[in-house]
FITOR-865641 format. One line per field, with one value per atom (N, C-alpha, C, O): residue in three letters; atom name; x, y, z. Coordinates in steps of 0.05 Angstrom, whole numbers. Each point is the difference from the previous one (the first is absolute). Layout:
BEGIN
type <- ALA,... $
atom <- CA,... $
u <- X,... $
v <- Y,... $
w <- Z,... $
This chain:
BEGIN
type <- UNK,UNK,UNK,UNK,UNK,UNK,UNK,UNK,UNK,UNK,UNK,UNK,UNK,UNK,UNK,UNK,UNK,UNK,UNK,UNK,UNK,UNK,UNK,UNK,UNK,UNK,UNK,UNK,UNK,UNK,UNK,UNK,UNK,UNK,UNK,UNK,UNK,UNK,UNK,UNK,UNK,UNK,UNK,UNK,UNK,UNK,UNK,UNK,UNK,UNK,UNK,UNK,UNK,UNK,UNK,UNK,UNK,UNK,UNK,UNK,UNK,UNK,UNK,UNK,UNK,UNK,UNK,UNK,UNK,UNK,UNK,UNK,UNK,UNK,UNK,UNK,UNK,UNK,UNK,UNK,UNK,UNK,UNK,UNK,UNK,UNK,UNK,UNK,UNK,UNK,UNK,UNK,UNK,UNK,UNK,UNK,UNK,UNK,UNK,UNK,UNK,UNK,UNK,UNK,UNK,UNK,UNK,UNK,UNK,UNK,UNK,UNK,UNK,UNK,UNK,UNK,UNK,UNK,UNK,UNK,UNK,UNK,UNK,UNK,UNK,UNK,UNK,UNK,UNK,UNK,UNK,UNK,UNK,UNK,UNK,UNK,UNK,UNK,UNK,UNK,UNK,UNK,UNK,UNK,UNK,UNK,UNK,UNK,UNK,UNK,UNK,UNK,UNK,UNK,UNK,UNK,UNK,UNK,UNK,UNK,UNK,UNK,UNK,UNK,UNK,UNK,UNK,UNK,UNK,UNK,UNK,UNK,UNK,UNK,UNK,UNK,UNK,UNK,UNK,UNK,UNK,UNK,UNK,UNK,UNK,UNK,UNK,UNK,UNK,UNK,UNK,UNK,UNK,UNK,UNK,UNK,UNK,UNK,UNK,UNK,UNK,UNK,UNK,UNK,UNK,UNK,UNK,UNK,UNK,UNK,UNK,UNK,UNK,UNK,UNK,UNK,UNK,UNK,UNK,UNK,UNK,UNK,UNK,UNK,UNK,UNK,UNK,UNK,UNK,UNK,UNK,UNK,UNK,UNK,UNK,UNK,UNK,UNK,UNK,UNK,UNK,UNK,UNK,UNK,UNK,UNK,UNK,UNK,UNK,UNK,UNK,UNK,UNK,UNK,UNK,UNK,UNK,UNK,UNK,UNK,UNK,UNK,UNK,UNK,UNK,UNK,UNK,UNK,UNK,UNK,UNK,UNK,UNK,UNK,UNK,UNK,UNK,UNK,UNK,UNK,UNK,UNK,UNK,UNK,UNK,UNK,UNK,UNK,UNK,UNK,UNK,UNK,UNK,UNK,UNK,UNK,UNK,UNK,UNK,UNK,UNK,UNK,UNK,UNK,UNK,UNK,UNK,UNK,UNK,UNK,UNK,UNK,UNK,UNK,UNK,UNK,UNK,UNK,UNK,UNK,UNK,UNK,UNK,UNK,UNK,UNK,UNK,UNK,UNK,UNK,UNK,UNK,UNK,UNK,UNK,UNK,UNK,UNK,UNK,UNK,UNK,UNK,UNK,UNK,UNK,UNK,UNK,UNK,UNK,UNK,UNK,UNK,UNK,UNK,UNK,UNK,UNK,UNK,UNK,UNK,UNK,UNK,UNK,UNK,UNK,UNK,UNK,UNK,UNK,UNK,UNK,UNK,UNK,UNK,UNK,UNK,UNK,UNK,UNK,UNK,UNK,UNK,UNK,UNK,UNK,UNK,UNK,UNK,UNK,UNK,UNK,UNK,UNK,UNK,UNK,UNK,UNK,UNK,UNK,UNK,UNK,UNK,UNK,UNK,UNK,UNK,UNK,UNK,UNK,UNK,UNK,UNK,UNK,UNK,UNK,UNK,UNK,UNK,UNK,UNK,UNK,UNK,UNK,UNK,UNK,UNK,UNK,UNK,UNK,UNK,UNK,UNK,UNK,UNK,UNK,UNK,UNK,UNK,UNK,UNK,UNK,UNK,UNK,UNK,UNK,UNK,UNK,UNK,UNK,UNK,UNK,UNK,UNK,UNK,UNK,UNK,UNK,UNK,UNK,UNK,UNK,UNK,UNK,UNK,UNK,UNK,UNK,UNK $
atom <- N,CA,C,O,N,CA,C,O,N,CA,C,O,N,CA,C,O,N,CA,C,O,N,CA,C,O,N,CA,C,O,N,CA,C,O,N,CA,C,O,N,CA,C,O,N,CA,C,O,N,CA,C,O,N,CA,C,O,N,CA,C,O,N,CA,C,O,N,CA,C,O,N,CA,C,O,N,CA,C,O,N,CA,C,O,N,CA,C,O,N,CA,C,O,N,CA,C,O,N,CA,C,O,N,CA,C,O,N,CA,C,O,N,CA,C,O,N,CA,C,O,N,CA,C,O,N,CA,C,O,N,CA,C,O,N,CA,C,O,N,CA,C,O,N,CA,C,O,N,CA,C,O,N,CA,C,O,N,CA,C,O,N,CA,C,O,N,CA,C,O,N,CA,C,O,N,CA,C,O,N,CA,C,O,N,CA,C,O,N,CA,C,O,N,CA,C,O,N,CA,C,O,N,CA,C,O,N,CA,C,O,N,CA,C,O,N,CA,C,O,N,CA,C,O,N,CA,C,O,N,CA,C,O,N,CA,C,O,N,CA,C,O,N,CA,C,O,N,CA,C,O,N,CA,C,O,N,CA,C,O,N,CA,C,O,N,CA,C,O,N,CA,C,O,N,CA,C,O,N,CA,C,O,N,CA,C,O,N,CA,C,O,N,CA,C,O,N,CA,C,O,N,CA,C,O,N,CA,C,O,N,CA,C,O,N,CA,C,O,N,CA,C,O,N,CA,C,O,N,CA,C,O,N,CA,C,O,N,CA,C,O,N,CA,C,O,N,CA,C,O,N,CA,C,O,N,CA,C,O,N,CA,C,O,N,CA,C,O,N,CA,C,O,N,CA,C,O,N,CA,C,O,N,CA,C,O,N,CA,C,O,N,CA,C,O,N,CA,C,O,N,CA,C,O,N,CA,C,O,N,CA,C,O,N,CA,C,O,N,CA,C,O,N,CA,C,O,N,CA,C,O,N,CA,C,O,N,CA,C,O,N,CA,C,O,N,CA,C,O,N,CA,C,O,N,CA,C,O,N,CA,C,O,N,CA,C,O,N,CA,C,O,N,CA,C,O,N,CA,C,O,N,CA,C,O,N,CA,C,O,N,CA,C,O,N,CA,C,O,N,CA,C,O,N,CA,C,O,N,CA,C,O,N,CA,C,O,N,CA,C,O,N,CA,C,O $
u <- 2078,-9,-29,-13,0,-19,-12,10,-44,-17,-6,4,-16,0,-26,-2,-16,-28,4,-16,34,8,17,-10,38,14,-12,5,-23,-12,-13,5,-27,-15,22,1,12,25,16,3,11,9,-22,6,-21,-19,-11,-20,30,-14,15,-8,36,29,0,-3,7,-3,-26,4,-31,-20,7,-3,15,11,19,-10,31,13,-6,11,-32,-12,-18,-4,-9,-19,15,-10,39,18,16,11,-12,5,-20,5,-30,-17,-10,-3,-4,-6,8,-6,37,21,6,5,-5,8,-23,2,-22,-22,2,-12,26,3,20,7,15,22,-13,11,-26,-12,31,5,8,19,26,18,-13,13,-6,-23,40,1,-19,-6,-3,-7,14,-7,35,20,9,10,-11,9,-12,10,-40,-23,5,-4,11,-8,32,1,17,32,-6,10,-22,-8,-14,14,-39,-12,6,-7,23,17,8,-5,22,23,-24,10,-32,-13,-22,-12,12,-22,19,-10,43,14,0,-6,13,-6,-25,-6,-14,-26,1,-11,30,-1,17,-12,34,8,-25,1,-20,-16,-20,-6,-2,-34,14,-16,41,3,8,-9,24,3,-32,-6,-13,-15,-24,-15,15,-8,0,-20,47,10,3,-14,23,-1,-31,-3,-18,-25,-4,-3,4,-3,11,-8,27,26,-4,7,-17,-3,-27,-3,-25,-16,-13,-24,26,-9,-24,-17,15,-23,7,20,-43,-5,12,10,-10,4,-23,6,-27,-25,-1,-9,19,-9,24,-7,34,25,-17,-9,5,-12,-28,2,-22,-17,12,-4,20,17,13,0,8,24,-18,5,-28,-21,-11,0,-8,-12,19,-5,39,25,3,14,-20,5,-19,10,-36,-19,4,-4,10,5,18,-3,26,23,-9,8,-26,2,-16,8,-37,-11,18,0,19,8,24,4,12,22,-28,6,-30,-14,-4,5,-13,-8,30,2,23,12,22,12,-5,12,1,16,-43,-19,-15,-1,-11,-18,-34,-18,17,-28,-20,7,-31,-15,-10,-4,2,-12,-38,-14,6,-26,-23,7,-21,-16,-7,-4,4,16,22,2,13,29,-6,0,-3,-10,-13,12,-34,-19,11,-9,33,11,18,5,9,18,-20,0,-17,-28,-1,-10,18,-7,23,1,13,33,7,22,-31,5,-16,8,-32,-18,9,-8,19,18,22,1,10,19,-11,8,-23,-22,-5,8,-29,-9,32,2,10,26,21,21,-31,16,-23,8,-29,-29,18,20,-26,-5,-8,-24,35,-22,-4,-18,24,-5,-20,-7 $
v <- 2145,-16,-6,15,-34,-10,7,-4,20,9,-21,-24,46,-8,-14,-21,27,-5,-34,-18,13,-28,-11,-22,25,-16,-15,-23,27,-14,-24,-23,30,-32,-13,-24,30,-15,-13,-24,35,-11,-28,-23,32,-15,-19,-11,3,-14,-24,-22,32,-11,-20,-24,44,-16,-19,-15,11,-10,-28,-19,21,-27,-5,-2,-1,3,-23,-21,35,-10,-23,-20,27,-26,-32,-22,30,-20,-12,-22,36,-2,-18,-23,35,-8,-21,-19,14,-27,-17,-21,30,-22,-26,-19,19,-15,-23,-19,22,-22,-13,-21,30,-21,-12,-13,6,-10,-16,7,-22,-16,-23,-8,6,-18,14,-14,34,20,-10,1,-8,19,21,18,-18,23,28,23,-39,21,16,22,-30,2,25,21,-30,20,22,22,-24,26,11,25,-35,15,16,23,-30,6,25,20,-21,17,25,22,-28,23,20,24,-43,7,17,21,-24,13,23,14,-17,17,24,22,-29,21,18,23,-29,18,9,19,-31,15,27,22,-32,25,24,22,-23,13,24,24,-37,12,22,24,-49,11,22,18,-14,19,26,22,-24,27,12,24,-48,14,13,18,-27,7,27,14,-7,32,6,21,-23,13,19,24,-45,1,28,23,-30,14,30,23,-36,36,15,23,-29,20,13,23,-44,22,-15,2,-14,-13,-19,1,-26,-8,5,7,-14,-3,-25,-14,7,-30,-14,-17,22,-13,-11,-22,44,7,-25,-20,21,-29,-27,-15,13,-28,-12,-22,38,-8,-6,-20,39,0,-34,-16,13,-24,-30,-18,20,-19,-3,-23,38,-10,-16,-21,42,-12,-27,-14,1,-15,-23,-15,14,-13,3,-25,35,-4,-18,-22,34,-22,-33,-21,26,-33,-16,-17,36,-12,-13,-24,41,-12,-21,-19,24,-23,-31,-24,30,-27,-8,-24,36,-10,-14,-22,45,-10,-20,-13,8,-8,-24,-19,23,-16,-26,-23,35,-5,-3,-11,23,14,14,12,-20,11,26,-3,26,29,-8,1,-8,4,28,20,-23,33,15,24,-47,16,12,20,-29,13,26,16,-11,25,9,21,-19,18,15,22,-41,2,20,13,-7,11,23,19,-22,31,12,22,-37,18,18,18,-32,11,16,9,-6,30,20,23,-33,19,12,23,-29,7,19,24,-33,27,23,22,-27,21,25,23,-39,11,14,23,-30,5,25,8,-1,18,20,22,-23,25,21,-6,36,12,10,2,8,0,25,7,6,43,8,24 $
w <- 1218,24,-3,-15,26,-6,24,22,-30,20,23,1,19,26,-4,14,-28,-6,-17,6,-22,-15,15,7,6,9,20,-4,30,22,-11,10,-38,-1,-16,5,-20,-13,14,-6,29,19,20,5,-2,19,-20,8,-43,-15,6,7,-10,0,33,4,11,24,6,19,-32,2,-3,15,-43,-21,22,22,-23,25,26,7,2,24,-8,14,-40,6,-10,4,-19,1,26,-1,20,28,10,7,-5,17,-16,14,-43,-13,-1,11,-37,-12,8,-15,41,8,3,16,-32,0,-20,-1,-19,-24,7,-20,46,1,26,21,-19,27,14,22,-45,18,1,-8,15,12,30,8,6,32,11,-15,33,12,3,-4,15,13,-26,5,-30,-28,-12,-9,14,-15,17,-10,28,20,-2,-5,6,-10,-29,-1,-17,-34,16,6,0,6,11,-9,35,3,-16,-2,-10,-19,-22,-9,1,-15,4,-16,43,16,6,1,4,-1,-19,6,-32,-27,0,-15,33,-6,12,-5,25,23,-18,-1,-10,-18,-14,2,-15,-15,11,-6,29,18,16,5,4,25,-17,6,-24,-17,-13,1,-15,-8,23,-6,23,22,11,4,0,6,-25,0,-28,-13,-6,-6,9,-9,29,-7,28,20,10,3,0,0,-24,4,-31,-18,2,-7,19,9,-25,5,-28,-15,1,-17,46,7,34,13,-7,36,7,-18,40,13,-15,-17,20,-9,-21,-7,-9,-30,-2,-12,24,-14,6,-17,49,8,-24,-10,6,-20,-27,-14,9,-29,3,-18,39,5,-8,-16,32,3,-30,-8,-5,-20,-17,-10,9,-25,14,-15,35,20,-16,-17,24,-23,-23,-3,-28,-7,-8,-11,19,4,9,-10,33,2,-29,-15,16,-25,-20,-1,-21,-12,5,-16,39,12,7,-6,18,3,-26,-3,-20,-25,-19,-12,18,-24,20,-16,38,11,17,0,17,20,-19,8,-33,-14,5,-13,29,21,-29,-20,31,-26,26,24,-42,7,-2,-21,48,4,-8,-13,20,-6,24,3,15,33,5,14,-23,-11,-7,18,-32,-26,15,4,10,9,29,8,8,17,-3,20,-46,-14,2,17,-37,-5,31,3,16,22,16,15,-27,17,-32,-1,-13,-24,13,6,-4,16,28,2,14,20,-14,5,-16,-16,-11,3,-14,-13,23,-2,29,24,10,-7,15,6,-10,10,-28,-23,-5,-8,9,11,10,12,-18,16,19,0,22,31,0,16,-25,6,-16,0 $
């Protein structure tokens, strides 16, 4: 079985991709429907739910991270993920605001995963 400590961001990598195909995809299809993109989306935001709610409690009920410690963890795989879905997908060039924006939400994980005792 695969640790409690690896399965959460694995899971939450999975569901990220997932979601930002939900919440994007549907911008490279502009002459789609409204009603269309948002049926797709569903339909894909569901499987996300699959991923995010197990790794969630998994991450949690084992005592593995805090609430805190998943939501920061979530946010950064979250950026990531879009970064490269805007570059290889979008075709969005990665600014250096980008990047530095990124440097700050690692740094949030960093702070986050500190010891407090």
């Amino acid at each position: 079985m695969t640790s409690p400590h690896l399965l959460p961001p694995l899971l939450l990598l999975g569901s990220n991709v997932l979601m930002t195909f939900a919440w994007y995809g549907h911008l490279k299809r502009p002459a789609w429907p409204l009603w269309l993109a948002i049926a797709v989306s569903w339909g894909i935001a569901f499987l996300e739910y699959c991923l995010a709610v197990p790794a969630n409690r998994i991450g949690y009920a084992s005592g593995a991270y805090t609430g805190q410690q998943l939501k920061v963890m979530q946010e950064v795989i979250t950026l990531a993920v879009f970064a490269g879905f805007s570059v290889l997908v979008l075709g969005e060039a990665l600014r250096w605001n980008y990047l530095a924006a990124m440097a700050c939400l690692v740094a949030a994980v960093a702070f986050i995963f500190l010891p407090v005792d």
